[in-house]
N, CA, C and O atoms as CSV, one atom per row, in Angstrom:
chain,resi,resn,atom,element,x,y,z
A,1,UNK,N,N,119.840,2.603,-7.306
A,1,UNK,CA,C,119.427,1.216,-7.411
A,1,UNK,C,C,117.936,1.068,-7.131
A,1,UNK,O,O,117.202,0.409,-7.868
A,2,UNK,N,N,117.497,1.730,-5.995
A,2,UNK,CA,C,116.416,2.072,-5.763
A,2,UNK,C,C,115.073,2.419,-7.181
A,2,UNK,O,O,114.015,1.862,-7.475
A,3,UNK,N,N,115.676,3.366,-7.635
A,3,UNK,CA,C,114.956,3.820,-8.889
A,3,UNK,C,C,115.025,2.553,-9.874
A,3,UNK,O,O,113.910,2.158,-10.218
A,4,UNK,N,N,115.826,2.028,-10.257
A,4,UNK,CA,C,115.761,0.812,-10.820
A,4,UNK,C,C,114.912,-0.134,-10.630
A,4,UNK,O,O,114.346,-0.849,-11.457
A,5,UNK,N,N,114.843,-0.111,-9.473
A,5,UNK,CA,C,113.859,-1.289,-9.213
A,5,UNK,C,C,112.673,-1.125,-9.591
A,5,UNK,O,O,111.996,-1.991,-10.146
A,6,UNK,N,N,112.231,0.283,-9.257
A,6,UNK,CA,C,110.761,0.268,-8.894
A,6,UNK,C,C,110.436,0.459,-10.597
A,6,UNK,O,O,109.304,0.352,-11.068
A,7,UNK,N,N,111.792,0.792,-11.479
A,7,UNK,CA,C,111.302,1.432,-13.357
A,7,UNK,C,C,111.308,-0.021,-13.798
A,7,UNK,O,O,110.691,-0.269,-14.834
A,8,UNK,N,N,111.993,-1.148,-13.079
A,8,UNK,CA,C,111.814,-2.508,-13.402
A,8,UNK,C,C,110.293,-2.894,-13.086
A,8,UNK,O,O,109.613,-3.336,-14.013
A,9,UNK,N,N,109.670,-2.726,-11.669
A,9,UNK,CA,C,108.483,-3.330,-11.642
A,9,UNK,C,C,107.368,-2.549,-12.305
A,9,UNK,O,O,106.398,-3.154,-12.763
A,10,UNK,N,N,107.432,-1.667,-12.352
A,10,UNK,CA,C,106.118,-0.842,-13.166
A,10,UNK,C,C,106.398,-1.435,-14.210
A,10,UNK,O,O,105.365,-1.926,-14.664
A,11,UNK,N,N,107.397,-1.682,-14.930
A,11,UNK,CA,C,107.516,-1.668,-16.609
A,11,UNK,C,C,106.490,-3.443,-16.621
A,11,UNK,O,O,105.446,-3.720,-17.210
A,12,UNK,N,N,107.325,-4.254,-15.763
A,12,UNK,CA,C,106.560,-5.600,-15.754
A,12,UNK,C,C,105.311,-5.661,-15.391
A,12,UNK,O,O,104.631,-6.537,-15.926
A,13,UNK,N,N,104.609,-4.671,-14.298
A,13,UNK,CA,C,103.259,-4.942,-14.236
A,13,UNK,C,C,102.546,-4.098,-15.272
A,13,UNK,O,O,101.343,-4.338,-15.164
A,14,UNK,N,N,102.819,-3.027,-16.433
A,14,UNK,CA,C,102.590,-2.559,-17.220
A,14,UNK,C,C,102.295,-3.553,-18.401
A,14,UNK,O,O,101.239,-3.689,-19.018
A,15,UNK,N,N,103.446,-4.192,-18.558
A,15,UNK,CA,C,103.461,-4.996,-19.707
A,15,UNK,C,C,102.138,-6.019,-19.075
A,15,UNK,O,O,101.103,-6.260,-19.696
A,16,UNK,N,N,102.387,-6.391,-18.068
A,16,UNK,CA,C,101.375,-7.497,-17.491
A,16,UNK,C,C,99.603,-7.164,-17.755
A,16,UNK,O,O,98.654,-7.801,-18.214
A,17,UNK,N,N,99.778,-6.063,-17.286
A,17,UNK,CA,C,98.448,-5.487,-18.007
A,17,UNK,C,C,97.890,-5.341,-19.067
A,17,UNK,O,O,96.838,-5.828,-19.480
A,18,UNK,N,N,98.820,-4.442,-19.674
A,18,UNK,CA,C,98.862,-4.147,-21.264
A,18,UNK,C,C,98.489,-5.670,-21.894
A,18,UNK,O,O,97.536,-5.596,-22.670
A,19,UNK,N,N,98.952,-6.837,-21.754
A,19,UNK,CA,C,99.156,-8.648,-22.452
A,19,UNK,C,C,97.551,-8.582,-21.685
A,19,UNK,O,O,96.623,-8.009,-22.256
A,20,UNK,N,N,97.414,-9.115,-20.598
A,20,UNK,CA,C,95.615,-8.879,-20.089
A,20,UNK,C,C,95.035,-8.303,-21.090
A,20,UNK,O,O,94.321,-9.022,-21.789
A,21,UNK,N,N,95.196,-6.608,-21.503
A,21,UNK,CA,C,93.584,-6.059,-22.077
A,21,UNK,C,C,93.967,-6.712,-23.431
A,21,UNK,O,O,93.056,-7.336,-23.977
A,22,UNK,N,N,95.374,-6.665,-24.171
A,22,UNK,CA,C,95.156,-7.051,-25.204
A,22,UNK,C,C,94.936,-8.402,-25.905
A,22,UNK,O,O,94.518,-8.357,-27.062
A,23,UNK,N,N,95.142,-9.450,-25.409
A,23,UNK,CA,C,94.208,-10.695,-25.477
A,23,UNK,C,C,92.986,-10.514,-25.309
A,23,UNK,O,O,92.330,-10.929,-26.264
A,24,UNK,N,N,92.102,-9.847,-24.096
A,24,UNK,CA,C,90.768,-9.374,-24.528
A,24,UNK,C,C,90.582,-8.788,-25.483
A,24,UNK,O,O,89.986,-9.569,-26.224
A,25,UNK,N,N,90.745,-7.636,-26.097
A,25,UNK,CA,C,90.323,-7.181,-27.225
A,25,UNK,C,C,90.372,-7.716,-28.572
A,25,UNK,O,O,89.682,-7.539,-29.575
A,26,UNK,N,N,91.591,-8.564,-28.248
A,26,UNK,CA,C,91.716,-9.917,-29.413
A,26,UNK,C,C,90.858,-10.682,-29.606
A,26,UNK,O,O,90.540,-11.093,-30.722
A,27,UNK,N,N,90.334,-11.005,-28.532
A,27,UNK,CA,C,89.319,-12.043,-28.611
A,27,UNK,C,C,87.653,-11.257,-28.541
A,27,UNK,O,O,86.614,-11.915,-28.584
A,28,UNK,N,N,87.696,-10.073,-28.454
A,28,UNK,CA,C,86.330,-9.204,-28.745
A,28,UNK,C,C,85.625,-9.789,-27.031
A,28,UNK,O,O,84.555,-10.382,-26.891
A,29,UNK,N,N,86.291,-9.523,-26.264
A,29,UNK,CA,C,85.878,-10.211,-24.599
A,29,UNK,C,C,86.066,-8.101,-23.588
A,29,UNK,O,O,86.647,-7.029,-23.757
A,30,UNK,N,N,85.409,-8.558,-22.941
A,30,UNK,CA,C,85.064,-7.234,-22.296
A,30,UNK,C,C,86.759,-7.517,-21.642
A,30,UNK,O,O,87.418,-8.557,-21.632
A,31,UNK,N,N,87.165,-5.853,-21.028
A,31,UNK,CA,C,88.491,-5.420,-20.629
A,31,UNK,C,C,88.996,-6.676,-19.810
A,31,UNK,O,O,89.965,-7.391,-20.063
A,32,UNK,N,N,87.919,-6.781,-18.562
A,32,UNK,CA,C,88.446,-7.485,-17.386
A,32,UNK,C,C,87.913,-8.529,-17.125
A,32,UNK,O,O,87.660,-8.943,-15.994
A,33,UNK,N,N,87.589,-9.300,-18.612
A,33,UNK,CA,C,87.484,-10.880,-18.189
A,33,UNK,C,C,88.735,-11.662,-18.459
A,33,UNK,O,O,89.639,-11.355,-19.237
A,34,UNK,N,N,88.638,-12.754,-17.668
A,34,UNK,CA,C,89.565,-13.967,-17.939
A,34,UNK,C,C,90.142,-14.055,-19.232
A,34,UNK,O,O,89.438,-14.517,-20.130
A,35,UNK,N,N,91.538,-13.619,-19.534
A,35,UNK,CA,C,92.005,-13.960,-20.898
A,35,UNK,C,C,92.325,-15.802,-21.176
A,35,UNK,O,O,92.609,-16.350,-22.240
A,36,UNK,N,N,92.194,-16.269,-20.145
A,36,UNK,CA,C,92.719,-17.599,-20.244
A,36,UNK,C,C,91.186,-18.399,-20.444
A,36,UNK,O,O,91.178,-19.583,-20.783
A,37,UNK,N,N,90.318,-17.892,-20.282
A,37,UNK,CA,C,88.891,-18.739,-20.304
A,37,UNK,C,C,88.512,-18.594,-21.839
A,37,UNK,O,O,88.088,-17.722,-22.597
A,38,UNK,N,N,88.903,-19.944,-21.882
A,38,UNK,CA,C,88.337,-20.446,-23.516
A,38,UNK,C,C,86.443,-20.384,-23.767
A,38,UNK,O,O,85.506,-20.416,-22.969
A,39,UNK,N,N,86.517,-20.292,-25.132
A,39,UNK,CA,C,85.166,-20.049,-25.134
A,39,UNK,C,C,84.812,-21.442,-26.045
A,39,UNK,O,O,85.394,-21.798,-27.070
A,40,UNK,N,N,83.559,-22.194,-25.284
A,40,UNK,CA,C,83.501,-23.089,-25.989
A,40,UNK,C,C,82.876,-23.381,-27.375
A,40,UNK,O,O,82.165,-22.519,-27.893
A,41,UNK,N,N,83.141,-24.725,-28.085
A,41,UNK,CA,C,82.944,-24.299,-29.236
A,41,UNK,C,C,81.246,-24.611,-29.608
A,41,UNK,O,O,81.059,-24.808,-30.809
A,42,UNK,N,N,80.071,-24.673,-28.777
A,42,UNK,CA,C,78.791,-24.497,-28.366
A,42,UNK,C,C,78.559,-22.376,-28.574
A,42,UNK,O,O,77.777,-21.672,-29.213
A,43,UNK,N,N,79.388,-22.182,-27.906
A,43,UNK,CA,C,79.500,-20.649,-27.413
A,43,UNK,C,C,79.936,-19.906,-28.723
A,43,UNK,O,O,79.321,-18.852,-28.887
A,44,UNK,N,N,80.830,-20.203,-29.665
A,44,UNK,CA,C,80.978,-20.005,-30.918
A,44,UNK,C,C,80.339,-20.019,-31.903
A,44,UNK,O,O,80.182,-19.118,-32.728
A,45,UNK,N,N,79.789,-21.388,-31.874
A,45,UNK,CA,C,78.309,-21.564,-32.819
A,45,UNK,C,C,77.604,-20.475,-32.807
A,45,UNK,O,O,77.406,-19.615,-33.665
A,46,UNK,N,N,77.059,-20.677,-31.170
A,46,UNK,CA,C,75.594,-19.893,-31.382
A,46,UNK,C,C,76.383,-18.119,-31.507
A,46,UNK,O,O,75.559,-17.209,-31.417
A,47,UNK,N,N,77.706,-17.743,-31.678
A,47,UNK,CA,C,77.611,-16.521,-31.655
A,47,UNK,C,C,77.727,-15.910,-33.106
A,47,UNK,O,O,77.239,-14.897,-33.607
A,48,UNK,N,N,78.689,-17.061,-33.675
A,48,UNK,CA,C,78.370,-17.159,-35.307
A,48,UNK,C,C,77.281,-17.005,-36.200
A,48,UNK,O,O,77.116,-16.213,-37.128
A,49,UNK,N,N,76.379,-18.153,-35.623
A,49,UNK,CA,C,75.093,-17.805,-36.078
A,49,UNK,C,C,74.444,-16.914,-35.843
A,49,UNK,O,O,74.064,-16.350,-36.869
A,50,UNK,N,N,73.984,-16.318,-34.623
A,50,UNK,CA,C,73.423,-14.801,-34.203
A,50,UNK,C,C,74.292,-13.672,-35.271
A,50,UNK,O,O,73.600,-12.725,-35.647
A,51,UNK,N,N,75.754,-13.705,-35.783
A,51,UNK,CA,C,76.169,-12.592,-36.546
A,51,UNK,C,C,75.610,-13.007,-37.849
A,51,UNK,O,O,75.213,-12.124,-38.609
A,52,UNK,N,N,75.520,-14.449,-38.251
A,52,UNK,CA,C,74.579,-14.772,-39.851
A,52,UNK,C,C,73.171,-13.990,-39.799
A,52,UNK,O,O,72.672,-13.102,-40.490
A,53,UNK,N,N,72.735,-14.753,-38.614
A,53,UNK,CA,C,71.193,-14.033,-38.889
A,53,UNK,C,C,71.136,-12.394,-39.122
A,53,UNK,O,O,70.338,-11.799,-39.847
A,54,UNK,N,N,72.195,-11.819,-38.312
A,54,UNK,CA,C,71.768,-10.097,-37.799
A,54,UNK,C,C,72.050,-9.716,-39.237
A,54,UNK,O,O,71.483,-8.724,-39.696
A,55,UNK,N,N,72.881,-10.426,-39.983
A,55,UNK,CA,C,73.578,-9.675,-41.376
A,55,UNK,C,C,72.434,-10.290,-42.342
A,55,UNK,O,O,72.253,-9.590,-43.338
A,56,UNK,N,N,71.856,-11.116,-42.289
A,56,UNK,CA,C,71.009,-11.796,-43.313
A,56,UNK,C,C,69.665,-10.697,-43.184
A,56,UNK,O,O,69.234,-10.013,-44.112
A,57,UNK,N,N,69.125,-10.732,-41.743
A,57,UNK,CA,C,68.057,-9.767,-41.786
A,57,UNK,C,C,68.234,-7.716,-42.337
A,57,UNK,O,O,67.582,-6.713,-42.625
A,58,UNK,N,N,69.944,-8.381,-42.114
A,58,UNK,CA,C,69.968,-6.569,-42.836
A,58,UNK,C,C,70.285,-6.584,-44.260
A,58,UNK,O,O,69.841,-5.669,-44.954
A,59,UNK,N,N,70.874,-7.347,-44.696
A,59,UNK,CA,C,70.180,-7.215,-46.353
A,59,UNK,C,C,68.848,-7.767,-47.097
A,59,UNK,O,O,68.400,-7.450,-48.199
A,60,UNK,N,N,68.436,-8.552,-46.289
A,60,UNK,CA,C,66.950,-8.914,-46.790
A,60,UNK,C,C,66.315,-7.353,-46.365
A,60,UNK,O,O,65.585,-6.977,-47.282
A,61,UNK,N,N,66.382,-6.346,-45.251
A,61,UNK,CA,C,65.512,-5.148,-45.227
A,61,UNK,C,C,66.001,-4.397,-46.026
A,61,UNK,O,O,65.081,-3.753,-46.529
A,62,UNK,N,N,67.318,-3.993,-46.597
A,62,UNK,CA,C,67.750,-3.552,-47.573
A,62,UNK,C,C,67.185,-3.680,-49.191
A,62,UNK,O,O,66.896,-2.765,-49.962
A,63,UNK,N,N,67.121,-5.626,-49.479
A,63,UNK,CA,C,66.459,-5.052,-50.694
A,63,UNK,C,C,65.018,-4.869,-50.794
A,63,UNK,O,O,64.537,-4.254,-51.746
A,64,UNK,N,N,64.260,-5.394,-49.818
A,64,UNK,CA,C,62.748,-5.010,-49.920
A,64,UNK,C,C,62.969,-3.554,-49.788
A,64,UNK,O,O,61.937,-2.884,-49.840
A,65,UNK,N,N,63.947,-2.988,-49.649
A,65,UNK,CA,C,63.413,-1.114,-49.471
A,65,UNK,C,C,63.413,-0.900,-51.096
A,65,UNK,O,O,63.122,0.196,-51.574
């Protein structure tokens, strides 16, 4: 019974973990931040736009080559 228990709690704090990193990685958020901390939609913008610009400046150096 003993053994039971303890293959019960590892399995739940496993899974508990495992749901943690993988909502981070879902959301492209480092391992051990807050999966529940929304990102606002200010924080979206500007990260959207920073990926427009980085991709705009790499095909504008692309075709001037």
């Amino acid at each position: 019974m003993k053994q039971l228990k303890m293959l019960v709690t590892g399995l739940v704090i496993g899974l508990c973990a495992g749901l943690w990193f993988g909502v981070n990685l879902g959301k492209d958020q480092p391992l051990y931040s807050n999966p529940f901390n929304s990102e606002s939609l200010q924080q979206k913008a500007k990260r959207t736009a920073d990926d427009v610009l980085e991709e705009t400046k790499r095909v504008l150096r692309k075709s001037l080559d």
